[in-house]
C-alpha positions in Angstrom: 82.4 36.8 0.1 84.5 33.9 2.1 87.7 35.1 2.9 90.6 32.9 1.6 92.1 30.8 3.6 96.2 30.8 2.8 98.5 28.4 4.3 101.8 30.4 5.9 103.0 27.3 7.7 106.8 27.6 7.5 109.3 25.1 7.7 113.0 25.0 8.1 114.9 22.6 5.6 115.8 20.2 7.8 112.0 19.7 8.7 110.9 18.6 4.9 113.7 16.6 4.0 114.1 13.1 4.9 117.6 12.5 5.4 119.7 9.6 4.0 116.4 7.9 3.1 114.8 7.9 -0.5 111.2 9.3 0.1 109.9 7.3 -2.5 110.6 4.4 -0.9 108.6 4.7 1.9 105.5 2.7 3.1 102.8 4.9 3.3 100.1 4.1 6.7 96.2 2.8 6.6 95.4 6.1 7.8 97.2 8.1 4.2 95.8 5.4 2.1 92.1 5.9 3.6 92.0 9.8 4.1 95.2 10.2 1.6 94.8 13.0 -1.1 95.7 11.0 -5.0 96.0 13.9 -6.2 96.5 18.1 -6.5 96.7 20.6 -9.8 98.4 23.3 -8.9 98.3 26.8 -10.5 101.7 29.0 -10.2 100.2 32.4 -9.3 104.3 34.2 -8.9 105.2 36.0 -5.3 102.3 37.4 -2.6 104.3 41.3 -3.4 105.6 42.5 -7.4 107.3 45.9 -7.9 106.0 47.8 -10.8 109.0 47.5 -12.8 109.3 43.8 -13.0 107.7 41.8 -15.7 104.2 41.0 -15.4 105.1 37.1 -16.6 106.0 36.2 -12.9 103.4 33.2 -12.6 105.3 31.7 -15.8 106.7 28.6 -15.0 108.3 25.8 -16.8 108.4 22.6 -15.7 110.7 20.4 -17.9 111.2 17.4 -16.3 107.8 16.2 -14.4 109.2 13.5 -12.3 111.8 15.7 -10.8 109.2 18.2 -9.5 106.9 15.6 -8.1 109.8 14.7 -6.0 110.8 18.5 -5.1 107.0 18.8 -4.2 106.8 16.1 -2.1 110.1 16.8 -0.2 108.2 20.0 1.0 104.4 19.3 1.3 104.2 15.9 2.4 102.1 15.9 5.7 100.5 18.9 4.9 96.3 18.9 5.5 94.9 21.6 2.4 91.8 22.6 0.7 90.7 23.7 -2.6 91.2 27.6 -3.1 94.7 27.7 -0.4 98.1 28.0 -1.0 101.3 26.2 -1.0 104.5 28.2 -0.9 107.9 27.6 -2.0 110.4 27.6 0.2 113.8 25.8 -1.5 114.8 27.1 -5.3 111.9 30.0 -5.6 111.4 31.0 -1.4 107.6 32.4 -1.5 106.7 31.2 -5.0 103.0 30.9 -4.5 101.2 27.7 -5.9 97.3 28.3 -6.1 95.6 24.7 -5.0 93.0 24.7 -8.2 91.9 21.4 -7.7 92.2 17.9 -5.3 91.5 14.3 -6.2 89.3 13.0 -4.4 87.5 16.7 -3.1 86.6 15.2 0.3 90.3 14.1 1.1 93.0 16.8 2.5 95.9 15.3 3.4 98.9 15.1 0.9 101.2 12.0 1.5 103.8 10.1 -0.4 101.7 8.4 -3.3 99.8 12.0 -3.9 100.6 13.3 -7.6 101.0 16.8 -8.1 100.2 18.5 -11.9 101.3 22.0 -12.8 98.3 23.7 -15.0 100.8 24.9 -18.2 100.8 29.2 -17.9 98.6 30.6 -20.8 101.0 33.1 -22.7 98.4 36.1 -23.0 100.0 37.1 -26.1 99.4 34.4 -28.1 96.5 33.8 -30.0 93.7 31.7 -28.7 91.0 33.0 -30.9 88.7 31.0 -33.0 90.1 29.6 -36.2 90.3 31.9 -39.2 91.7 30.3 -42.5 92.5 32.3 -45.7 88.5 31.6 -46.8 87.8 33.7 -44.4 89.8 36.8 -45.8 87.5 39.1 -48.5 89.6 40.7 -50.9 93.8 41.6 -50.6 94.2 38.1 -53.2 97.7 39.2 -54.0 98.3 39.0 -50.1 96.4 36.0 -50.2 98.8 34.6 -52.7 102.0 35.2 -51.1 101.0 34.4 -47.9 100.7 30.6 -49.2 104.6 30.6 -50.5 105.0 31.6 -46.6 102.6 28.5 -45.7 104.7 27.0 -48.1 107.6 27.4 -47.1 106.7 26.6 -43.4 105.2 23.2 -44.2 108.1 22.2 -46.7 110.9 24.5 -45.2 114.0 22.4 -47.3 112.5 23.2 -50.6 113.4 26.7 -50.3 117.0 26.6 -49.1 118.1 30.3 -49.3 115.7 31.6 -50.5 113.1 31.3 -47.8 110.6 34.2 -46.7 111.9 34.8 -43.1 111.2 38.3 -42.8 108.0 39.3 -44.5 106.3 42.9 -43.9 103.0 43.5 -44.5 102.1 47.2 -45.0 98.7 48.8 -45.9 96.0 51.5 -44.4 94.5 50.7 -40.8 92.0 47.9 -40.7 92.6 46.5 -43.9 93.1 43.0 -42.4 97.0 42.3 -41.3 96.6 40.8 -38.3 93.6 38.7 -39.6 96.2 37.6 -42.3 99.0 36.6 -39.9 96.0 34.9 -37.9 95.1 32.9 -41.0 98.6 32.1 -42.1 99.4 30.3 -38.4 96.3 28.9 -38.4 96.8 27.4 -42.2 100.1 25.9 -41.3 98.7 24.6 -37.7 101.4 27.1 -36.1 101.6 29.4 -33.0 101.8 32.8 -33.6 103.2 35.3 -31.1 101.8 38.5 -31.1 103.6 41.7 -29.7 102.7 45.8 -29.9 105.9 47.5 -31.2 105.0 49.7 -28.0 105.2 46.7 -25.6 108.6 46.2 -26.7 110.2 49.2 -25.4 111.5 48.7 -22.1 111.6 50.9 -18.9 115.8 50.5 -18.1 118.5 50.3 -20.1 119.1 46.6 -21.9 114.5 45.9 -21.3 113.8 46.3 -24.5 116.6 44.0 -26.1 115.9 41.6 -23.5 112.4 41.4 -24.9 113.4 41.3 -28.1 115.8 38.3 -27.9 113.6 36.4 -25.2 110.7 36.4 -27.9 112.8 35.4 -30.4 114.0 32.7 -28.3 110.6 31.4 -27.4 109.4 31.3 -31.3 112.8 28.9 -31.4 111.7 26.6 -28.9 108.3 26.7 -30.4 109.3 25.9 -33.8 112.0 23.2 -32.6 109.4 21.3 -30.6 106.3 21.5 -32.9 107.9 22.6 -36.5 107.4 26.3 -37.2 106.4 29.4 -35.1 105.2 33.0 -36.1 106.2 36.2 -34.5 103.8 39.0 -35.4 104.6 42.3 -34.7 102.1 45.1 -34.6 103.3 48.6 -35.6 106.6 48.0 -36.0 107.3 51.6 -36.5 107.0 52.5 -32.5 110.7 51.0 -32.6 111.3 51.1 -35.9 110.4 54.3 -37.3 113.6 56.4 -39.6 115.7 58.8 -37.9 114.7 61.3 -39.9 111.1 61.5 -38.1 112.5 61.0 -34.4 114.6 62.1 -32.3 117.4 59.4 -31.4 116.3 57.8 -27.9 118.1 55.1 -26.6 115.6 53.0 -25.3 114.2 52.7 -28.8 118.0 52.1 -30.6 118.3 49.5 -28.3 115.0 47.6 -29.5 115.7 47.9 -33.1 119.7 47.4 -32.6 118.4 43.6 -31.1 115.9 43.1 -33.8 118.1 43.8 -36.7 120.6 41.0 -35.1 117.9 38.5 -35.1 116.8 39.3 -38.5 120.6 39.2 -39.8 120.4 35.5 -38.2 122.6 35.8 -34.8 121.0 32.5 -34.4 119.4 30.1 -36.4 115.7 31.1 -37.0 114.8 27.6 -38.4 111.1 27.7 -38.7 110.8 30.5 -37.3 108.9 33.3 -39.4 109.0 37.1 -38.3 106.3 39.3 -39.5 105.9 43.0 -39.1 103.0 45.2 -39.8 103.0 49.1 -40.2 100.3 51.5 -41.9 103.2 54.0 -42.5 106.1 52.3 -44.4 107.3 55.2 -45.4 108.4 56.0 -42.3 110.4 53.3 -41.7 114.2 53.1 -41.1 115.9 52.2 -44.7 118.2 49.7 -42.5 115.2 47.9 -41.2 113.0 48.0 -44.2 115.6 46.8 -46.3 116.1 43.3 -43.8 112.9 42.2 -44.9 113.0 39.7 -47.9 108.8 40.4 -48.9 106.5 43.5 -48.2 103.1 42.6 -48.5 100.3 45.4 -50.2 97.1 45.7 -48.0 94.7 47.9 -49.8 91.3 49.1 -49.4 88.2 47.1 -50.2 86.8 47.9 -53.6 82.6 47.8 -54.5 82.8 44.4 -55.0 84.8 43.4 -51.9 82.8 46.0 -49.5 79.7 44.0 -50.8 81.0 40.6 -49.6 82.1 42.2 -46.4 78.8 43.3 -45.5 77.0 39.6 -46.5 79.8 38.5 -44.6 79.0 40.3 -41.1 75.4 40.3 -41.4 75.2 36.0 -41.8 76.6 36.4 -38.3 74.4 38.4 -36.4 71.1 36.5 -36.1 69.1 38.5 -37.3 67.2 39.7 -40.7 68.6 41.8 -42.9 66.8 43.3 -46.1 69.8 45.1 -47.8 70.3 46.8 -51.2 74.1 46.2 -51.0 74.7 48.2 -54.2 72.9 51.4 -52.7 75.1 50.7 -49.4 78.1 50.2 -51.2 78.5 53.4 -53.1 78.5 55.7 -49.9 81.3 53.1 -48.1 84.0 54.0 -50.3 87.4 54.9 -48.5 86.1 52.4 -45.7 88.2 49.4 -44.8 86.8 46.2 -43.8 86.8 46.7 -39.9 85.5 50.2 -40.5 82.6 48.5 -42.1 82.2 46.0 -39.4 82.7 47.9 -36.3 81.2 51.2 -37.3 78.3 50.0 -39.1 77.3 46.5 -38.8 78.1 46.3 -35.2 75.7 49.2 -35.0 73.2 48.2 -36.5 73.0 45.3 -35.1 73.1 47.5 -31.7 70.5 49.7 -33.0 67.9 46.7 -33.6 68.5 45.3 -30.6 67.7 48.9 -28.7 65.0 49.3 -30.5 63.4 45.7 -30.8 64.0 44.9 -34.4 64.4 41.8 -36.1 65.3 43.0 -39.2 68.1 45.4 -40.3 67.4 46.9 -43.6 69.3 49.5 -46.3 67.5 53.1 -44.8 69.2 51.7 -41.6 72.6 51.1 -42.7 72.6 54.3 -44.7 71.3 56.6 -41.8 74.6 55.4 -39.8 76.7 56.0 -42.5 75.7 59.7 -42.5 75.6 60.0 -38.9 79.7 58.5 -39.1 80.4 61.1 -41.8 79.0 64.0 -40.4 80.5 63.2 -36.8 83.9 63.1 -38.8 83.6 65.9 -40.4 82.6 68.1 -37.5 85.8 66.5 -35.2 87.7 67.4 -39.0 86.6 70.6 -39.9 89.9 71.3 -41.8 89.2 68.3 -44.3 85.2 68.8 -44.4 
């Protein structure tokens, strides 16, 4: 594999400025307009060298005001000769902020002059969802979620209807798998709304004032969100990692610190204006009364029934490609006490594997039951206690 090629050409400031002399108002030469690059996208990729303890979002960038940069760009790089796949380095506001050259109008040009136009590719925020769309349709069973999930969308879409008595803070609570975070997906995808997505884990931080930091620098971002494009979700995944009652923990500091910030923005310490905040947990029990009780809704997510398990399993197998000959009924009966990812990941998804091994095309009931068993007796061997 080609080794790639970096520039470390350095230059002192007086070197890249032009003094007492607009640089846009410079003629550019034949030579720049014949061999002249138009233009460069350029990929923030952070500093060559990151210490462990510093955030991982140090190729985040924000450009707010794209003339200005294309002028700080040029009063450094202007005269330079690059190629596709090098770098360009800061070395004014952010010294040794690396640029990664992802692309150059026209590719057989190389030299960046005056008139070339420099484009920042946006950073993609890994923790917010850019999966395919899922609507409430897609959701089997939970209705009564279903239901109050639309005064949410509701409320999002029509926000001055509800005055006070908007759903801000909504909880949703119910046994693993049973489809919260598919519900939060659906509900930003409804209103046509971002939706943040955080591990109660992740928000714990490694000194002293992290974990606050994180809290109120999300909270901030939904703000932005919501102020530029009209409502924003944060979802946060087992909320009892930071939020889980005294009574069950031992007090640590890093974690009082966490939920200490997130009660402040749930009480309002700035306007959350379409800005909804839900929480998910499979133990609600074991949350702290003071945090439990700042949420205005808790939503139910139970278990699939017969019915529900039935369309769960049409559901999955539509989407695998291949034949399926399936007394649903038969299947159904021995699936009870199984959620809905249960169902897809421990039996469908095997299946499907199982076919594919063997060189099926068709999946029928014998199959689907024969897993089944093989799941409950590997459970109740690593269970013996409950068997």
């Amino acid at each position: 594999m080609a080794k790639k090629k970096v520039l470390t050409r350095r230059f002192e400031p007086i070197e890249i400025r032009i003094e007492s002399e607009d640089i846009s108002e410079l003629e550019i030469s034949e030579e720049d307009k014949l061999n002249g690059i138009e233009k460069i996208v350029l990929k923030p990729v952070g500093y060559p060298i990151r210490l462990s303890e510093h955030p991982s979002s140090q190729s985040d960038l924000e450009i707010d005001d794209k003339d200005l940069f294309q002028a700080y760009a040029q009063d450094q790089w202007v005269g330079l000769n690059i190629s596709e796949g090098e770098y360009l380095f800061d070395q004014m506001i952010l010294p040794d902020f690396a640029f990664k050259i992802i692309n150059i109008i026209p590719d057989t040009a190389h030299h960046v002059t005056i008139e070339t136009e420099f484009e920042i590719i946006p950073p993609i925020d890994h923790n917010t969802t850019q999966l395919e769309k899922t609507g409430f349709s897609d959701i089997v069973g939970n209705t009564r979620a279903v239901e109050k999930c639309r005064v949410i969308q509701e409320y999002m879409t029509h926000p001055d209807k509800f005055g006070k008595w908007s759903p801000r803070n909504v909880l949703f609570f119910g046994k693993p798998g049973t489809g919260k975070t598919l519900t939060a997906r659906a509900l930003a995808s409804e209103c046509e709304s971002q939706i943040l997505v955080r591990k109660g884990t992740a928000l714990i931080g490694l000194h002293v004032g992290d974990g606050a930091n994180k809290i109120h620098t999300l909270f901030s971002k939904a703000r932005k969100i919501a102020k530029k494009h009209g409502s924003a979700i944060i979802f946060i995944d087992e909320i009892d990692a930071v939020g889980l009652s005294r009574s069950y923990q031992m007090v640590r500091g890093d974690v009082v610190e966490v939920s200490t910030a997130l009660l402040s923005e749930m009480d309002g310490i700035s306007e959350n204006r379409g800005v909804i905040l839900i929480s998910a947990t499979n133990n609600i029990d074991l949350l702290d009364p003071g945090l439990r009780s700042r949420f205005e809704e808790e939503i139910m997510f139970e278990l699939p029934e017969n019915k529900e398990r039935i369309a769960l399993m049409q559901l999955f197998l539509s989407k695998i490609g291949l034949d399926h000959q399936v007394n649903y009924q038969e299947v159904s009966s021995q699936l009870e006490g199984w959620s809905g990812r249960d169902i897809k990941e421990k039996l469908i998804k095997i299946a499907f594997h199982n076919a594919i091994i063997s060189k099926k095309d068709i999946i029928t009931t014998q199959d689907l039951i024969n897993i089944i068993q093989k799941v409950k007796k590997k459970e109740d061997t690593e269970n013996p206690l409950f068997s």
